[in-house]
C-alpha positions as CSV (number, residue, x, y, z in Angstrom):
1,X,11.9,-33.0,-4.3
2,X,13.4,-30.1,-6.6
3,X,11.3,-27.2,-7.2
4,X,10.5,-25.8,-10.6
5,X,12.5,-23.1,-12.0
6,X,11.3,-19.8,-12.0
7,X,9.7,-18.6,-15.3
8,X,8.1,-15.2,-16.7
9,X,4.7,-14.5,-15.8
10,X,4.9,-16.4,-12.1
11,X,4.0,-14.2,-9.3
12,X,4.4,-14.3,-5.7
13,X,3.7,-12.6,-2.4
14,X,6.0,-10.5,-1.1
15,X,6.1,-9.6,3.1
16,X,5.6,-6.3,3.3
17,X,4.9,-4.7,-0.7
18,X,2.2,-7.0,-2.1
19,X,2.8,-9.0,-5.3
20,X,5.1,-9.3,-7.8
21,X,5.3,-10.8,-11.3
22,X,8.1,-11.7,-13.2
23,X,9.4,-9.7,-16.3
24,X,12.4,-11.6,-17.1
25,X,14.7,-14.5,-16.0
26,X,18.7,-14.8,-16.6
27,X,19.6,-17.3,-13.6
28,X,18.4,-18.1,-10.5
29,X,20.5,-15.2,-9.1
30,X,19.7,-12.5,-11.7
31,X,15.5,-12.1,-11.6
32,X,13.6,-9.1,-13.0
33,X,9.9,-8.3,-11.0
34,X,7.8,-5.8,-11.0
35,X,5.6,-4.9,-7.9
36,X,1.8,-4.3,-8.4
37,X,1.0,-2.0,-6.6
38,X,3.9,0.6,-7.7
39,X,5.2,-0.6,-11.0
40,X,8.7,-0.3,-9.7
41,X,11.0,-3.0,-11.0
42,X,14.0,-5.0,-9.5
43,X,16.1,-7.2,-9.6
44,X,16.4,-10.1,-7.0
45,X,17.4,-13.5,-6.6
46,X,15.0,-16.6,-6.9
47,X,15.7,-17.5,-3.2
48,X,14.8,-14.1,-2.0
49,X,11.9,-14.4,-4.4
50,X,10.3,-17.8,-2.8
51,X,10.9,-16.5,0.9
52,X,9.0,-13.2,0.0
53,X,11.8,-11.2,0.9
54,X,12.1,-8.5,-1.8
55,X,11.7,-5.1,-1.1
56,X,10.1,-2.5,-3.1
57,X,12.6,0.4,-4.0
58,X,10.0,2.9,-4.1
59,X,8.9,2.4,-0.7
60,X,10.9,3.2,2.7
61,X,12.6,1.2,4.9
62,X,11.2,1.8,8.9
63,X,14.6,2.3,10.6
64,X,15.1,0.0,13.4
65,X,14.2,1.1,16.8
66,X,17.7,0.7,18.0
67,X,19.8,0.8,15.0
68,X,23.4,-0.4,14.8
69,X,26.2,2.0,15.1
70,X,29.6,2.1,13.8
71,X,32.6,4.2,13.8
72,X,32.1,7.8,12.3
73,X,28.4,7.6,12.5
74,X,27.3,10.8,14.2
75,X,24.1,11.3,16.6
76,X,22.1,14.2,18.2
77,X,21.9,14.4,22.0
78,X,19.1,15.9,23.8
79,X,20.8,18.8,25.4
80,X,24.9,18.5,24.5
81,X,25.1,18.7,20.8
82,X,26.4,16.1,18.3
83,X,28.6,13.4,19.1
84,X,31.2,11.2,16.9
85,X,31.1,7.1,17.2
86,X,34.9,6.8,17.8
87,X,34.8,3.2,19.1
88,X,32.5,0.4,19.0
89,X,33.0,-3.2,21.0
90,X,29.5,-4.0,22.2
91,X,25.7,-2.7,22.7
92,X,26.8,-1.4,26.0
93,X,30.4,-0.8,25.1
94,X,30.5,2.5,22.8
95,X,32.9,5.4,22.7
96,X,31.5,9.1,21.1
97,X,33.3,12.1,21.0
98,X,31.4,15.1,21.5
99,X,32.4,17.2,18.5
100,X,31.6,20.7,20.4
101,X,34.0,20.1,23.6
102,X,36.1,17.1,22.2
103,X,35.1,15.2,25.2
104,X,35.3,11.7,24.9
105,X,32.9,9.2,26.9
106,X,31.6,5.5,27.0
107,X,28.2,4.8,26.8
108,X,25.6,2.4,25.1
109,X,24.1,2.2,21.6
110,X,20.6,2.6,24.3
111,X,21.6,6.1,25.7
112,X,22.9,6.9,22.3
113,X,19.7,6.4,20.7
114,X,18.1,8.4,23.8
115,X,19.9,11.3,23.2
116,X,20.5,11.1,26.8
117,X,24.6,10.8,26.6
118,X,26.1,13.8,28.8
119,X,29.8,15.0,28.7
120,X,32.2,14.1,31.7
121,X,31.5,16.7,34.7
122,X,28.0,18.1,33.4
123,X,25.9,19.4,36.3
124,X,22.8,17.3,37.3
125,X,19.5,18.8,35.6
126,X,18.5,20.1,32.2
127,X,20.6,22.5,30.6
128,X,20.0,24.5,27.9
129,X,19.1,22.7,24.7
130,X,22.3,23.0,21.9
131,X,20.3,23.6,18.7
132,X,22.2,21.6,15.9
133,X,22.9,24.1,12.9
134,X,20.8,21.4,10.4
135,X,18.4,21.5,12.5
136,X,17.8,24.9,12.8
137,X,14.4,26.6,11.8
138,X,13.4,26.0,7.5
139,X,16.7,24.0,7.3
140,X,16.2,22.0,4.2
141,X,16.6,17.9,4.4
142,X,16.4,15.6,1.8
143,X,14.1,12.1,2.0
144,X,14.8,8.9,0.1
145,X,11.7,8.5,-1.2
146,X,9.4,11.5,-0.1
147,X,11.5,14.4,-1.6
148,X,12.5,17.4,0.5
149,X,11.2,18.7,4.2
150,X,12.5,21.7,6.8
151,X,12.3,22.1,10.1
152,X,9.9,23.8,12.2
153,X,10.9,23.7,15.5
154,X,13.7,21.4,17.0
155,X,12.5,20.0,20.6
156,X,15.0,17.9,21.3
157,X,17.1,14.9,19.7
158,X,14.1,12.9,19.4
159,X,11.6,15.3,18.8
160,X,12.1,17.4,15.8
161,X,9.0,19.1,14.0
162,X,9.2,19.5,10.5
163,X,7.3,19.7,7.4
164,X,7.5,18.5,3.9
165,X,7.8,21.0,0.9
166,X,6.0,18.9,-1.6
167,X,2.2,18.1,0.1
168,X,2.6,20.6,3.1
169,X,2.4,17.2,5.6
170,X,4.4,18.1,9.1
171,X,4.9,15.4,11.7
172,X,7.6,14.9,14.1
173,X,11.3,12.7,13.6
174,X,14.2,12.2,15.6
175,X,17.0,13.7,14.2
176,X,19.2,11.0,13.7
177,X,15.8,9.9,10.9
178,X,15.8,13.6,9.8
179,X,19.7,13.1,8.6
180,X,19.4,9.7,6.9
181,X,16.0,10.9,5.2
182,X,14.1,8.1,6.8
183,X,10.9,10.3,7.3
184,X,7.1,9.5,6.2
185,X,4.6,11.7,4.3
186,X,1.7,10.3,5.1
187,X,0.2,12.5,2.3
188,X,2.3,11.5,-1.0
189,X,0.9,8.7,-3.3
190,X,3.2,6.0,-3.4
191,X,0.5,3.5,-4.2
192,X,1.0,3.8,-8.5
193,X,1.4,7.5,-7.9
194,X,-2.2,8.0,-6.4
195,X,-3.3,6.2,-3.1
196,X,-1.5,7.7,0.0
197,X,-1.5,6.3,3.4
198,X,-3.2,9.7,5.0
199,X,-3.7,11.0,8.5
200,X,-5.9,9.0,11.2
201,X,-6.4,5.8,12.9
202,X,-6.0,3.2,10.4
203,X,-2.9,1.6,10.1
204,X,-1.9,-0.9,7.1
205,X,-0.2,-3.1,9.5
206,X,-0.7,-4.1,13.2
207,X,1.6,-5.6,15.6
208,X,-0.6,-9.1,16.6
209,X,-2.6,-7.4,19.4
210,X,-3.6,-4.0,18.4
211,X,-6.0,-4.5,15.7
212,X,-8.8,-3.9,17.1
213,X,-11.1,-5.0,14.0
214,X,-9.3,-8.8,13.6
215,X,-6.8,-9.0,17.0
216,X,-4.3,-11.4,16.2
217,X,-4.2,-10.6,11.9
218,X,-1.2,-8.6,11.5
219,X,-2.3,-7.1,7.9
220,X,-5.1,-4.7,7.8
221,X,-7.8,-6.0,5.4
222,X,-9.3,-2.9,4.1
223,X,-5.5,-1.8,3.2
224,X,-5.9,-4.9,1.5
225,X,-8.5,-4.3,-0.5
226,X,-7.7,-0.8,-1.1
227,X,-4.4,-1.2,-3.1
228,X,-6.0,-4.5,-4.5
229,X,-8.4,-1.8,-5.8
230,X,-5.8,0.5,-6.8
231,X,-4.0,-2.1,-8.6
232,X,-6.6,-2.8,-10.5
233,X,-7.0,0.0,-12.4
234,X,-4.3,1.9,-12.3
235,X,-1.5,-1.0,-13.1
236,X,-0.3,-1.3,-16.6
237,X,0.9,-5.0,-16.0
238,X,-2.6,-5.7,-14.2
239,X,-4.5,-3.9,-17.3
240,X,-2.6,-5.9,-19.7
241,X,-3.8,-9.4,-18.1
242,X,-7.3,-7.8,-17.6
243,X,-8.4,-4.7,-20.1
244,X,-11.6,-4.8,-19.2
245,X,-10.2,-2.4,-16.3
246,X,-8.7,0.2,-19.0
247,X,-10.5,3.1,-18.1
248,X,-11.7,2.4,-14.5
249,X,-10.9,4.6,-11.7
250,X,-11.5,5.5,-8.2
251,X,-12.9,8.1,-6.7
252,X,-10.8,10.7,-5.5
253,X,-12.2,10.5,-1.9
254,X,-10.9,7.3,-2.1
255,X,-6.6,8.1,-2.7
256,X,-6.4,8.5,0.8
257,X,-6.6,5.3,2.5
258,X,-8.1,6.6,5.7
259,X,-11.2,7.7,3.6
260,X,-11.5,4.1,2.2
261,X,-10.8,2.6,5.5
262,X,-13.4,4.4,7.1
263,X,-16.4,3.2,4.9
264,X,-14.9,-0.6,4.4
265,X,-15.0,-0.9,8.1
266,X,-18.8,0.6,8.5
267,X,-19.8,-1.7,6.0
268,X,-20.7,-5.3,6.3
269,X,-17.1,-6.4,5.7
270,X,-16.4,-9.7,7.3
271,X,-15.8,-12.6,4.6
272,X,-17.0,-10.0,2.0
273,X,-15.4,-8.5,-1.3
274,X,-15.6,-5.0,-2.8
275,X,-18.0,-4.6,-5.6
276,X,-18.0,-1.7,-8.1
277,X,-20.9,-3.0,-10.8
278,X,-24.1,-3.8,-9.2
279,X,-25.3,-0.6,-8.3
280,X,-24.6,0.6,-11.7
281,X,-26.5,-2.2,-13.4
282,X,-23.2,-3.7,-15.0
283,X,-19.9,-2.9,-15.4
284,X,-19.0,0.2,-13.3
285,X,-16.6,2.6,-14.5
286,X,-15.6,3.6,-10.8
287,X,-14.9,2.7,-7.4
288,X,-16.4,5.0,-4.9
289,X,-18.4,5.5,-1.7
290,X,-21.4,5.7,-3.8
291,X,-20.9,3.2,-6.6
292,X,-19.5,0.5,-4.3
293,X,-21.2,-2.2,-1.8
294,X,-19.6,-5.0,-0.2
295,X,-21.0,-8.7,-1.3
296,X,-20.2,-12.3,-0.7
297,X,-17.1,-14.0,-2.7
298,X,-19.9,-16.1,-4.8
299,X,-22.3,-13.3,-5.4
300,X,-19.4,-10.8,-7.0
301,X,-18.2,-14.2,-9.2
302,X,-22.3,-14.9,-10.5
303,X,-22.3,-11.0,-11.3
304,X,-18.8,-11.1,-13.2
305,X,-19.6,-14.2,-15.1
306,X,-18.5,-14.2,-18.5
307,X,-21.3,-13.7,-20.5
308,X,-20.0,-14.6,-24.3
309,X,-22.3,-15.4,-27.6
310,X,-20.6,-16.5,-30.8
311,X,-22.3,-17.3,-33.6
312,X,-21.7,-20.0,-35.3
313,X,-21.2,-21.2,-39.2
314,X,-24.5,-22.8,-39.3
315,X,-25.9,-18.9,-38.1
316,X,-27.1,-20.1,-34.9
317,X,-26.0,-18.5,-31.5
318,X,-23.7,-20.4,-28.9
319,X,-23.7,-19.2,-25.4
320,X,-20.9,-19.7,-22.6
321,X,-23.0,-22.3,-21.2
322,X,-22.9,-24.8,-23.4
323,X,-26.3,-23.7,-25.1
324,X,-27.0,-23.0,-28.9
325,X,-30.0,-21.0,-30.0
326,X,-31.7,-19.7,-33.0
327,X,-31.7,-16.4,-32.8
328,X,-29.6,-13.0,-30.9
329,X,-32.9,-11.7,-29.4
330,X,-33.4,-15.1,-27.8
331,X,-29.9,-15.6,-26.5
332,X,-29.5,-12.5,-25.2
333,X,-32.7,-12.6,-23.1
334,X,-31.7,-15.7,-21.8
335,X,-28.4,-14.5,-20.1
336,X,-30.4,-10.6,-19.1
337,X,-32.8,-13.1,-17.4
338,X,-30.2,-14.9,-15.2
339,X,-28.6,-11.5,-14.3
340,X,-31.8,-10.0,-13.1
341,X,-32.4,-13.3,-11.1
342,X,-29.1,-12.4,-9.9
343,X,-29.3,-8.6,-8.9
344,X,-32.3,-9.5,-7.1
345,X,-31.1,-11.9,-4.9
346,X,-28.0,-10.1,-4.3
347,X,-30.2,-6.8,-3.0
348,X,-32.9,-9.3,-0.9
349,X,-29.7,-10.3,0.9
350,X,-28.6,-6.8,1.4
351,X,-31.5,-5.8,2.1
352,X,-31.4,-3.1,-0.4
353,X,-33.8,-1.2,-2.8
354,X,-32.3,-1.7,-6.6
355,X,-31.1,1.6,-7.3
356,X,-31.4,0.3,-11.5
357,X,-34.1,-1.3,-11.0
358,X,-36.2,0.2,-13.9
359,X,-32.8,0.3,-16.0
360,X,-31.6,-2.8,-14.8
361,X,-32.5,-5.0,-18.1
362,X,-31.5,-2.5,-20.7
363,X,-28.3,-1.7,-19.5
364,X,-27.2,-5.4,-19.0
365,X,-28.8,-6.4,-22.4
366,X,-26.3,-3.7,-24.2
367,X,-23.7,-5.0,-22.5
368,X,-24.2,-8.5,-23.7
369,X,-24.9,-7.7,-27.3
370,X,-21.1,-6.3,-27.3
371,X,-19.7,-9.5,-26.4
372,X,-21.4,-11.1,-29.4
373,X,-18.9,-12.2,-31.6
């Protein structure tokens, strides 16, 4: 069975950068998406595109733990100085050339990435550690996607402090990262150019035995429904399929995703969705620890229920549910009613006061009168 073609306006999931949508189509190998949760734009093929496999340009690469090595590629060793990839055959079949002595030596792509490689005739124990001259103290170093860091202390091959010059973040790198500016700040917004990832214990993905809220589930789900949030308001390809977001924001406390992650996981969470409008009585203007609660999938629908009222030629009022009615006053108290129903059987669950309770109706009728049309 063929598949149908890809068209403008599909969207798909992508494995590691959220969703996608399609901005414009020339053939099956010439495809123009933009992500959701950045903006950025790319072109990819339609295959790439079905499989998921399509990687956001904005956002690094994690280098391999052991990655491949060719000729000319140069690496830091622990205690010897740089050495030169002059040969490669195998994994365990390398020659490097240590630039310092000239001293050439086989070894494996394993001891290479150790920093462990020693020249021929070096005396047993730890000699003095060769400081590299870029990796001397506020040597500069350029990122691919985090802008500029310096060093503040060099350890050893593998453990190199430094600290970027743009948010202040320091964390450690192994040098060989360092040089191919595959480092981290945890503290930039990436995420539409306000959400960063942030210090602490919660991790957007898991290996499928760590997470210790759903073991097994490699994505976290409050990263989830933090750059869900994020791409909600802050999107201009998600505000143009749903304006009523134009103007929503989230609370500062909440750009760093350790913040966020921290409250979703002491709420109530499980088989729940993030809800910004019922503490504020209708439609909130932002997400925050104290505007948001967490509420069943069917509750959040019954509370974002289009409420519409036209009026119609014969200067009667038609409401969304297939219900026509003399008059404004009366339609509109018919739809406050159902929402009030609502709110209170949302908070019983929760076991909540109404914060609106005494604004509740007011607040809710204004809303609905500006739907009339």
């Amino acid at each position: 069975m063929s598949r149908s073609p890809i068209k403008v306006g599909d969207r798909f999931r992508t494995t590691n950068c959220g969703m996608v949508e399609v901005s414009e189509v020339v053939n099956s190998k010439k495809i123009l998406v933009i992500f959701d949760n950045t903006d950025e734009k790319k072109w990819t093929f339609s295959s790439c595109l079905r499989k998921g496999n399509v990687h956001d340009p904005s956002l690094p690469r994690l280098p391999s733990k052991k990655p491949s090595v060719k000729k000319g590629d140069i690496f830091t060793t622990n205690y010897h100085g740089d050495i030169e990839v002059v040969n490669y055959v195998s994994a365990n079949e390398v020659t490097v050339r240590f630039i310092k002595t000239n001293d050439l030596v086989e070894t494996s792509i394993t001891r290479i990435n150790e920093g462990v490689v020693k020249p021929p005739g070096s005396p047993p124990g730890k000699p003095e550690i060769v400081i590299p001259s870029d990796m001397q103290v506020d040597f500069r170093h350029t990122t691919k996607n985090y802008g500029d860091l310096k060093v503040v202390k060099y350890h050893h091959a593998k453990l190199v402090k430094v600290k970027f010059i743009q948010t202040g973040f320091e964390t450690t790198a192994a040098a060989h990262d360092i040089r191919h500016g595959e480092v981290w700040d945890k503290l930039k917004p990436v995420i539409h150019g306000v959400g960063y990832h942030g210090t602490g214990p919660y991790k957007s993905t898991y290996s499928n035995r760590d997470n210790p809220f759903e073991p097994g589930r490699v994505k976290c789900r409050a990263y989830f429904a933090w750059s869900n949030m994020l791409t909600r308001c802050y999107s201009k390809a998600n505000q143009l399929r749903q304006p009523s977001y134009i103007g929503v924001v989230v609370d500062e406390e909440w750009h760093n995703f350790q913040n966020f992650a921290e409250w979703y996981y002491a709420q109530n969470w499980k088989g729940m969705q993030l809800d910004k409008d019922l503490l504020c009585g209708g439609h909130g203007k932002r997400y925050g620890p104290d505007t948001c609660v967490m509420i069943p999938e069917a509750d959040n629908k019954a509370l974002n229920r289009e409420t519409k009222i036209q009026k119609t030629s014969s200067g009667k009022y038609h409401l969304s549910i297939n219900l026509t009615i003399d008059t404004i006053d009366e339609a509109v108290d018919i739809f406050t009613t159902a929402q009030l129903h609502i709110r209170e059987a949302i908070f019983h669950r929760l076991d909540k006061e109404d914060p609106m309770k005494n604004d509740a109706q007011k607040i809710i009728q204004e809303i609905i009168r500006k739907r009339v049309r």
